[in-house]
C-alpha positions in Angstrom: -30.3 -19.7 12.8 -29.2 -23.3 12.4 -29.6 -25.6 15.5 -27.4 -28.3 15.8 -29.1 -32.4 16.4 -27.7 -35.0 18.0 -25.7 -35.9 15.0 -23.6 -32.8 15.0 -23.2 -32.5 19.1 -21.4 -36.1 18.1 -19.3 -35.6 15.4 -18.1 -32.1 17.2 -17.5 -33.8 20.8 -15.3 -36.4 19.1 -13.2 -34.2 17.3 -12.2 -32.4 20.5 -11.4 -35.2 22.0 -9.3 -36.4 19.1 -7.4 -33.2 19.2 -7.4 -33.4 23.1 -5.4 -36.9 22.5 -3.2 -35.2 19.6 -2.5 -32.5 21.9 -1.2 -34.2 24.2 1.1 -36.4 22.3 2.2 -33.5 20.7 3.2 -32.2 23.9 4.8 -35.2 25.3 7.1 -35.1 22.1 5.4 -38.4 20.9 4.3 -36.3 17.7 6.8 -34.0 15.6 5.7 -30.4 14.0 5.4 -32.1 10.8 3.2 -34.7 12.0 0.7 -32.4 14.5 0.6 -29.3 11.7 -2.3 -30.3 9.7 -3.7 -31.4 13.0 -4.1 -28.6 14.4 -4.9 -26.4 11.3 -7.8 -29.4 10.7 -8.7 -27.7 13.7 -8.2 -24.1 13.5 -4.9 -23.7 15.2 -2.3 -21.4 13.4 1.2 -20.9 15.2 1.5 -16.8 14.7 4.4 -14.3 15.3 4.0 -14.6 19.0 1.7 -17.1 20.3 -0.7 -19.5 18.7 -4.0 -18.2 16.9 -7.5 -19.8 17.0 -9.8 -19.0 14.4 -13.4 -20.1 15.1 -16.1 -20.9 12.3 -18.9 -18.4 12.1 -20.8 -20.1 9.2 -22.5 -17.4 7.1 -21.8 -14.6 10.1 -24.5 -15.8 12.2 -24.4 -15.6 15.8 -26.5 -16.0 19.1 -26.4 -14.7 22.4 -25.7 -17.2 23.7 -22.7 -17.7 21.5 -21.2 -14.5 21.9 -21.1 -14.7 25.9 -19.2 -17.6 25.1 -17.0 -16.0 23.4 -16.7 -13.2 25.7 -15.8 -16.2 28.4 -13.1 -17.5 26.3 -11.7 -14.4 25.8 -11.4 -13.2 29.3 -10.4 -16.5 30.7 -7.8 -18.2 27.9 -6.7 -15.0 26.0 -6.1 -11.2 26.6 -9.6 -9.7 27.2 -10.6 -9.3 23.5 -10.8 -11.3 20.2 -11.1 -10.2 16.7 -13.7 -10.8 13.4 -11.8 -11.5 10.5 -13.2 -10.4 6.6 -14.2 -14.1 6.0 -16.7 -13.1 8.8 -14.8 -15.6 11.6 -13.3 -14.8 15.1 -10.1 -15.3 16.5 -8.2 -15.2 19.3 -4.3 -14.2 19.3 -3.3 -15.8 22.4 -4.3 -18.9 23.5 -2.1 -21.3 25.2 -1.8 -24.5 23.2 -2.1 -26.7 26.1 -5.6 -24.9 26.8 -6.6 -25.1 23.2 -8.7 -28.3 23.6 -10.5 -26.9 26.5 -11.8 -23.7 24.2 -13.0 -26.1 21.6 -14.8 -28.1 24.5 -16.5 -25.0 26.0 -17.5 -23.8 22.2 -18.8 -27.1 21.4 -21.2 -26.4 24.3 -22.8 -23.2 22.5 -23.2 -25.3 19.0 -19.2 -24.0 17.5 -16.2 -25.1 16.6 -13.1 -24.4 14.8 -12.6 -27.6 12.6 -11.9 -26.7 8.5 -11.3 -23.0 9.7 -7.9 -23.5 8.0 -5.9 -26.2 5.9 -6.2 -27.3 2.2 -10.2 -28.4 2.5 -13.4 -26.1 2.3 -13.5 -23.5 4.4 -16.4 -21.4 6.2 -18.7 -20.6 3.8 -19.6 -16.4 4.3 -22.6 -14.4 2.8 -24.3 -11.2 3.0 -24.6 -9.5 6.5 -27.5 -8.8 5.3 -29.2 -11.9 4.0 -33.0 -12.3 4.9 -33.5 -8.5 5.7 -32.7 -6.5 2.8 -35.2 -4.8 0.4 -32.8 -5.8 -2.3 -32.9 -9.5 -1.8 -33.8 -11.9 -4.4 -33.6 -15.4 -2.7 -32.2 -15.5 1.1 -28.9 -17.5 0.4 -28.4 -18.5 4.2 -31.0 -22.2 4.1 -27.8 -22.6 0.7 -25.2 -21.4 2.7 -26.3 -24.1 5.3 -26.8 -26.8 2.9 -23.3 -26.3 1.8 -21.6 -25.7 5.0 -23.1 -29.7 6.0 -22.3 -31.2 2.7 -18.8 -30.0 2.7 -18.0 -31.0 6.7 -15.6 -33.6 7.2 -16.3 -34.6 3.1 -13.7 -37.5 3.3 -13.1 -36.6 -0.5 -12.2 -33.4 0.0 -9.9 -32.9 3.6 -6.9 -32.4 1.8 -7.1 -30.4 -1.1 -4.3 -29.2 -3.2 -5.1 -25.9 -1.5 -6.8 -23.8 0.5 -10.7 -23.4 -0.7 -13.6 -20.5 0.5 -16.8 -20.6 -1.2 -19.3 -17.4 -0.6 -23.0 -17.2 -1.4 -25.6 -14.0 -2.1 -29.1 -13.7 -2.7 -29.4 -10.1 -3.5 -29.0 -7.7 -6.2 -26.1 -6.1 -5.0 -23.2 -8.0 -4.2 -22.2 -8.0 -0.5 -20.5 -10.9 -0.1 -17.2 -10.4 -2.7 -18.1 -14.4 -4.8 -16.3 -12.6 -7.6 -13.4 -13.1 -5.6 -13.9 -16.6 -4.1 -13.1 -20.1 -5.4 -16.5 -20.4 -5.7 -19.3 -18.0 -5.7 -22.5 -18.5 -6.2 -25.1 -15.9 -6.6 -28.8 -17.1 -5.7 -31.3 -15.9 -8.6 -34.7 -16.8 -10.0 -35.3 -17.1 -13.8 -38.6 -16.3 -16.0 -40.3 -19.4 -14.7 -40.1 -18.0 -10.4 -37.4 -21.6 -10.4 -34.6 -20.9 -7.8 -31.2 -21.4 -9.2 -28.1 -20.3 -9.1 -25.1 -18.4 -11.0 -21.8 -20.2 -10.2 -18.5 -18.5 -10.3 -15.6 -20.0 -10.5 -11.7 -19.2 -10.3 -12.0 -15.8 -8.0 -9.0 -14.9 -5.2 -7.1 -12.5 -4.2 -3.6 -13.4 -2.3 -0.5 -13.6 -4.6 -2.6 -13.8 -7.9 -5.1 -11.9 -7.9 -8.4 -13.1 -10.2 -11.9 -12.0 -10.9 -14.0 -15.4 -11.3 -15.0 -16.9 -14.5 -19.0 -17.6 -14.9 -19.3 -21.1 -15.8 -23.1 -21.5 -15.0 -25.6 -18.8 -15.9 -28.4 -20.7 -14.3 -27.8 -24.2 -12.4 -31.1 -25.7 -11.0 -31.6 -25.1 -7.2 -31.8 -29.4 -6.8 -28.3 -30.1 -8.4 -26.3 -27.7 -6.5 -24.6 -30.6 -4.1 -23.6 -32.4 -7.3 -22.5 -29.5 -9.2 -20.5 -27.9 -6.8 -19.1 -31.7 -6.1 -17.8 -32.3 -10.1 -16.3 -28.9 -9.3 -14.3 -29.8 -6.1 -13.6 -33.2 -8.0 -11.8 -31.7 -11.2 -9.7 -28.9 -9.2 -8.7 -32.5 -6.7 -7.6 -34.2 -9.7 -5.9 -31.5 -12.0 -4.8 -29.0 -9.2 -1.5 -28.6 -8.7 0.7 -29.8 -5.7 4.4 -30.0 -6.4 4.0 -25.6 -5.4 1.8 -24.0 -3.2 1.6 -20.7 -4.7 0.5 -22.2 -7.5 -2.3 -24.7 -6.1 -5.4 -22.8 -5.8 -8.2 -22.7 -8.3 -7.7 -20.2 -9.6 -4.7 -21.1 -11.2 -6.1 -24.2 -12.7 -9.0 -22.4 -14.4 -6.5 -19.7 -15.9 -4.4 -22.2 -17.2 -7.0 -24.6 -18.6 -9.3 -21.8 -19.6 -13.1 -21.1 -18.5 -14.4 -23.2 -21.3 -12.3 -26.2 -21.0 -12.8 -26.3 -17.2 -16.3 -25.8 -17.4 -16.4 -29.1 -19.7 -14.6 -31.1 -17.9 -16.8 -29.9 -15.0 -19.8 -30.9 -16.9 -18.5 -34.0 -17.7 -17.9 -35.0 -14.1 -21.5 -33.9 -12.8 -23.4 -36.2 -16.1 -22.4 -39.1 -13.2 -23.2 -37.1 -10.3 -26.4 -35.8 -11.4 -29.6 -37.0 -9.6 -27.7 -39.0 -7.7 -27.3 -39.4 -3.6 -26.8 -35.7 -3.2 -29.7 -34.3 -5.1 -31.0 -31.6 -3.3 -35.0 -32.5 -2.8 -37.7 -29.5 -2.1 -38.6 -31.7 1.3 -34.8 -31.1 2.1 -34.1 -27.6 1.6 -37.4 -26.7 2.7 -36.3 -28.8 6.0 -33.0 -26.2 6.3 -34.8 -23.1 5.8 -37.0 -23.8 8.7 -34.1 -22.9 10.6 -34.4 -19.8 9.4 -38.0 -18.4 10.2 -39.1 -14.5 9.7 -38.9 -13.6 13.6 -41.8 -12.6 15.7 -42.3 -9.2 14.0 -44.8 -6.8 15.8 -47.0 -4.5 13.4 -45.9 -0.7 13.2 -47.1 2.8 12.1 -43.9 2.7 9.8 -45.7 7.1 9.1 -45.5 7.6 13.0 -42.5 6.1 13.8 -40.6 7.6 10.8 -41.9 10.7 11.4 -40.8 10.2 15.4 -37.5 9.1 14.5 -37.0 12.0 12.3 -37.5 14.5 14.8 -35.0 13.0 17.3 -32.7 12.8 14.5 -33.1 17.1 14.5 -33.2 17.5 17.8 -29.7 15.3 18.5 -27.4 15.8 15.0 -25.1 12.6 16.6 -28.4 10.6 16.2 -29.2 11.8 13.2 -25.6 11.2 11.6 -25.5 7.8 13.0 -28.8 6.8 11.2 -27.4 8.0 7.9 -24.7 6.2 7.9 -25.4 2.7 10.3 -29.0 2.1 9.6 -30.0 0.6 6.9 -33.6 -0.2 5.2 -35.3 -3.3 5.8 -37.9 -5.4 4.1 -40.4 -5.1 7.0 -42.0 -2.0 7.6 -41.1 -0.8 10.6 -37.9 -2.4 11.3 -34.3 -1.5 10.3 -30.8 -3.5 9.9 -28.0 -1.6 12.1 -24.7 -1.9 12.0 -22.3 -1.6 15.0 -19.3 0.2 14.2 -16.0 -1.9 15.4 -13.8 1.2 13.8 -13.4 3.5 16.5 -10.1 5.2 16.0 -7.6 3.7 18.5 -9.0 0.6 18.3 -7.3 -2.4 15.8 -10.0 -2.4 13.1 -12.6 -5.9 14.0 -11.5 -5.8 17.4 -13.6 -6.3 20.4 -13.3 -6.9 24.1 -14.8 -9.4 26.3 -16.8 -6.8 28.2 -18.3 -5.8 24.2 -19.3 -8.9 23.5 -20.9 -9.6 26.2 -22.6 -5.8 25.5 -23.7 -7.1 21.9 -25.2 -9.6 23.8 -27.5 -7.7 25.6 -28.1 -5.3 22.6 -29.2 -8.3 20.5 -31.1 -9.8 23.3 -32.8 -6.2 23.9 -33.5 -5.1 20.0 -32.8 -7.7 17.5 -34.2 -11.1 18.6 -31.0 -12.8 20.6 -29.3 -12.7 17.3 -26.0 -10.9 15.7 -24.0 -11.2 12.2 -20.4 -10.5 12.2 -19.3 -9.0 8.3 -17.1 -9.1 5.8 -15.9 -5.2 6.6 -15.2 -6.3 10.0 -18.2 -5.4 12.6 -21.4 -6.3 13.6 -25.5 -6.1 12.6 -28.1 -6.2 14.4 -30.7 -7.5 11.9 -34.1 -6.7 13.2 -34.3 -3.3 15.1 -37.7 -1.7 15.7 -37.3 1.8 14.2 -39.4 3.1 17.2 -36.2 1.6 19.2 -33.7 2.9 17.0 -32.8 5.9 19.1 -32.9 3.9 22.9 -30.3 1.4 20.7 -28.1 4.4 20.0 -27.9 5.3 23.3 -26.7 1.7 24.3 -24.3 1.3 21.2 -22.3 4.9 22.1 -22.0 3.8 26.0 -20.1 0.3 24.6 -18.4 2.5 21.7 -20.3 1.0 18.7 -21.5 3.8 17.6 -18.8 5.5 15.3 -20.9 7.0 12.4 -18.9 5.7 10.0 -20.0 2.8 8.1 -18.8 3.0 4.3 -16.6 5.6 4.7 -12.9 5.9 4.3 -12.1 5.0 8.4 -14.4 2.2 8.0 -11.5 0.1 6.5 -10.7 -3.1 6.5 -7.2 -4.3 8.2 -5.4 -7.2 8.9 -3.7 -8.2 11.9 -0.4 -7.8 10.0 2.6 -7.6 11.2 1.8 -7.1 15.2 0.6 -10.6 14.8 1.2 -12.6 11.6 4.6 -14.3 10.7 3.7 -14.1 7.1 2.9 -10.1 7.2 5.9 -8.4 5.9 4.9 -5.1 7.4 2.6 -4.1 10.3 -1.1 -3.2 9.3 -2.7 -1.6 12.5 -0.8 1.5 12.8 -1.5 2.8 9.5 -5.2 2.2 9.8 -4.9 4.4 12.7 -2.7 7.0 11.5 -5.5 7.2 8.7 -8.1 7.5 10.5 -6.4 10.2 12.8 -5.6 11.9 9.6 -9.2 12.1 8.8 -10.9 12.7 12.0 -13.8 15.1 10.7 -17.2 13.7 9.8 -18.3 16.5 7.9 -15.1 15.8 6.0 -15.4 11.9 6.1 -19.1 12.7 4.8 -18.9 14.7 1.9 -16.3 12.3 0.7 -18.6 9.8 0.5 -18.9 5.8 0.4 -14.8 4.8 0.0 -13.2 1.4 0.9 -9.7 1.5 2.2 -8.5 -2.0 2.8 -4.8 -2.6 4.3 -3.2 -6.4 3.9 0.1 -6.6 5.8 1.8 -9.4 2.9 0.6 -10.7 -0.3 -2.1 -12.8 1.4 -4.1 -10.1 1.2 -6.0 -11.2 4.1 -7.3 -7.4 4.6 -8.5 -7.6 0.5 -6.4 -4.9 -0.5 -6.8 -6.0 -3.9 -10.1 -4.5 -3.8 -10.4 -2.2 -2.2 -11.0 1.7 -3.6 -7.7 1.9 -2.1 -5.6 -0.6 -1.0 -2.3 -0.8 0.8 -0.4 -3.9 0.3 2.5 -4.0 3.2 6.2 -5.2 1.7 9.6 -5.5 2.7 12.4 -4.0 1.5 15.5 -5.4 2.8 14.1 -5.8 5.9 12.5 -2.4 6.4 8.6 -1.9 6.3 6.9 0.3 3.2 3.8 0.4 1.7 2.8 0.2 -2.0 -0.9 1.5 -2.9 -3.4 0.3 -5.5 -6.5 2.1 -6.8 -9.3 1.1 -8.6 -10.5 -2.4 -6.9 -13.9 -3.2 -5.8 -15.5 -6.1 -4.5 -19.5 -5.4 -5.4 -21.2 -6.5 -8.2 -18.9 -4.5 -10.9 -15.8 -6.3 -9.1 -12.4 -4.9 -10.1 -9.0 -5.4 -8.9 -6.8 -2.4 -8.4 -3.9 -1.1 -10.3 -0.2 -0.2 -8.5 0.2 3.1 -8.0 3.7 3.4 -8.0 6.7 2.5 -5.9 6.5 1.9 -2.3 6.3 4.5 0.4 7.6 4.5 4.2 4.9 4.3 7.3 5.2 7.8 8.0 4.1 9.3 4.6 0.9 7.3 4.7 -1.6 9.6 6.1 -0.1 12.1 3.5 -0.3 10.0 0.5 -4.0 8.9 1.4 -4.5 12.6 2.0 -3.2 13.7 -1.6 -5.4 10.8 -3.4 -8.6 12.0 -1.6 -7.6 15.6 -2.5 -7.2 14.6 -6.3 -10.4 13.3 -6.1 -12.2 15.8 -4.6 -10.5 18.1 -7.3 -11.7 16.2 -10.3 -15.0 14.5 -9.2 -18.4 15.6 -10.8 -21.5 15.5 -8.3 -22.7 12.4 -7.1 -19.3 10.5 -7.9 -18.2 8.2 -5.8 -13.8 8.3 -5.4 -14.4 4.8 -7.2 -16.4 6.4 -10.1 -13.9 9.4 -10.6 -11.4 7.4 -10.7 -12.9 5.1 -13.4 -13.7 8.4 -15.3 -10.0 9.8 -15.2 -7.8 6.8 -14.8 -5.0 6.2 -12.6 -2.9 9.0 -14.0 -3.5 12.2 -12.0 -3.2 10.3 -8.9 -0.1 9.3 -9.7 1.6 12.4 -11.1 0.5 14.1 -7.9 1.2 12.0 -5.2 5.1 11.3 -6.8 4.8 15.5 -7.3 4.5 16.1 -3.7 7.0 13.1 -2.8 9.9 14.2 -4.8 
């Protein structure tokens, strides 16, 4: 992973002690709220329901050792035990004391992080696949981009204040696992005819109060103009976005109202007197940044042997077996496998984890996957670059710590937001109906045969937990001031991205488990083998589910 030089170590120490200073002032009443807000959201300070919120930067998910028992220090020591990994693959931490805020950002400055452009109208952290330099799928390993990007767009004096709000996400394999349909900008990382690198931008995507799939406005833009190109596109949504309404500021909005085609131009226009300029990516420099990124140490294995070992431990103990069905996955060097630690344990907020866990996943990473960890999109964390003759000795460790839920990619592996335990802007609370779902299907044999189904849960139109695509998604509202819940079907954030269609009216917290319950037994009802709840669904339309959930609620 990405180490920082003496030039970052620099830039980061003086923004703490800027904010330190602004801190302070702010404190001593020498600074209003309206003057210290977009201070501290230019440094990842958010003042929530009922204390402030930190969200640190994880660029592209990745994280050390090292790093994570910092984290675990933070947590015990200037919050309540336990922090939590958002969908835009970030941590946070709900209760910080804004008088101690400064002295987290010192002591994550010491471990190479930092919270600066985690929030406010400039470029965000830029996410990618959990996956990225491991999978058998992948094309191009996006991270050396995702890199590139994330030091281009730091402290970019052009773009700190944005009209709004601005994520950008990056993939390098076939399958989409990284949502850029549903980004500002989303690139996916390809190769044409000629072996060239390149890449497919996206433009437009978000979810929140508008919902958009992104508009392709590049089928193939040449790996050494990405800077430039993705610098006319930040230049044209700075001019033409609008300000005079937030809700109506982001991208998306602009390329909707402009059109795909007209945008597009005028971003073309804009790059003819960027291109081969300063920022022209050279193969000395991106070969520079991918250095960071070097295939680990791996030792040479009887993949036949080991499989074949694994295997019989997998009969021999059915809870090993289940868990390597559902949170291993294949890797692109024999022998070795990706795993996934399961933060979903029913009970348990969704992305949650504890000081004593991190410092755990520590020691897991440190013991089985080369010091290293990503954090993902559906809110847990992968070890990388397991020996599949340590799979087994790994499982054992997880289930101790409680990371071993078998449950990755099904319907309890959802994604949730904070919501209204939390938030200010959630208009209903998020957590207790991810638990009263997952209670309500507690069986794995059940949970199995269902198959691969994402459940996401925002607690307000923010859509935070991606409710918009999810296979199911529960969208949290008010309703003169008490809490119900409307339900969507049909979204998905892969490759095929879709957003999902309203259901119907809104229904009460209670009723929940229910109404999940009588979707999943529609599906089940109608499905054909080997359909997913996603595919029936696309096969029958939204209308059965609908006339028999309002059935059984009248």
């Amino acid at each position: 992973m990405y180490q920082y030089d003496d030039y970052d170590r620099k830039i980061i120490s003086d923004r703490v002690t800027q904010f330190r200073n602004q801190t302070e002032r702010y404190l001593a009443g020498e600074l209003t709220e309206e003057q210290f807000l977009p201070l501290r959201l230019q440094n990842g300070l958010y003042i929530q329901r009922l204390a402030p919120m930190l969200r640190v930067n994880v660029p592209y998910g990745m994280l050390s050792a090292r790093q994570l028992r910092k984290l675990a220090h933070i947590a015990r020591h200037y919050d309540k035990g336990y922090c939590h990994v958002s969908t835009r693959q970030n941590i946070q931490f709900n209760w910080p004391e804004l008088e101690e805020v400064p002295d987290i950002l010192a002591e994550l400055a010491e471990v190479e992080m930092h919270a600066t452009q985690s929030s406010g109208n400039c470029i965000r952290n830029v996410t990618s696949d959990q996956f990225a330099g491991v999978s058998s799928d992948e094309i191009v390993d996006p991270r050396p981009y995702c890199e590139i990007i994330r030091q281009w767009s730091s402290f970019h004096p052009e773009f700190a204040f944005l009209p709004r709000k601005f994520k950008i996400a990056v993939t390098g394999a076939a399958s989409d696992r990284a949502a850029v349909q549903v980004h500002d900008i989303g690139l996916e990382v390809v190769k044409n005819q000629a072996g060239d690198i390149g890449f497919r931008v996206l433009v437009g995507g978000g979810l929140g109060r508008t919902p958009v799939i992104g508009s392709l406005i590049n089928e193939f833009l040449p790996e050494q103009h990405l800077l430039s190109y993705l610098e006319a596109i930040l230049r044209v949504y700075n001019q033409f976005g609008r300000r005079d309404n937030k809700y109506k500021a982001r991208i998306k909005i602009l390329v909707k109202a402009m059109g795909a085609e007209a945008f597009a131009a005028k971003v073309n226009a804009e790059f003819e007197h960027l291109r081969d300029g300063a920022i022209t990516l050279t193969a000395e420099e991106v070969a520079r940044v991918a250095r960071f990124f070097p295939q680990p140490s791996y030792v040479s294995v009887d993949e036949s042997a080991v499989e074949s070992s694994v295997q019989q431990l997998a009969e021999q103990n059915p809870a090993f077996g289940k868990w390597l069905k559902r949170n291993v996955r294949a890797h692109k060097q024999a022998g070795y496998a990706a795993v996934t630690l399961s933060l979903k344990p029913t009970g348990v907020a969704p992305g949650d984890v504890t000081d004593a866990q991190l410092d755990a996943i520590a020691d897991l990473a440190e013991s089985f996957s080369f010091g290293e960890v990503r954090t993902t999109h559906e809110q847990n964390i992968v070890l990388a670059d397991v020996r599949k003759d340590q799979l087994f000795d790994l499982w054992q460790a997880a289930k101790k710590q409680g990371f071993a839920t078998p449950n990755i990619g099904t319907l309890t592996d959802l994604i949730c937001c904070p919501g209204g335990d939390f938030c200010s802007l959630a208009n209903a609370k998020s957590i207790p109906i991810a638990e009263a779902i997952q209670r309500q299907f507690d069986n794995l044999d059940y949970l199995y045969d269902l198959g691969d189904l994402d459940l996401n849960i925002s607690g307000c139109m923010n859509a935070c937990g991606h409710h918009h695509v999810g296979h199911i998604g529960i969208l949290g509202v008010d309703k003169k001031g008490q809490e119900f819940y409307q339900v969507q079907l049909g979204g998905n954030a892969g490759s095929d991205a879709a957003l999902g269609s309203v259901l119907g009216p809104a229904f009460t917290a209670d009723v929940m488990p229910q109404i999940i319950q009588t979707l999943i037994d529609v599906y089940v009802a109608k499905r054909v083998e080997g359909e997913r709840f996603i595919d029936t669904y696309r096969r029958i339309g939204i209308a059965p589910f609908k006339e028999q959930v309002y059935a059984q609620a009248d």
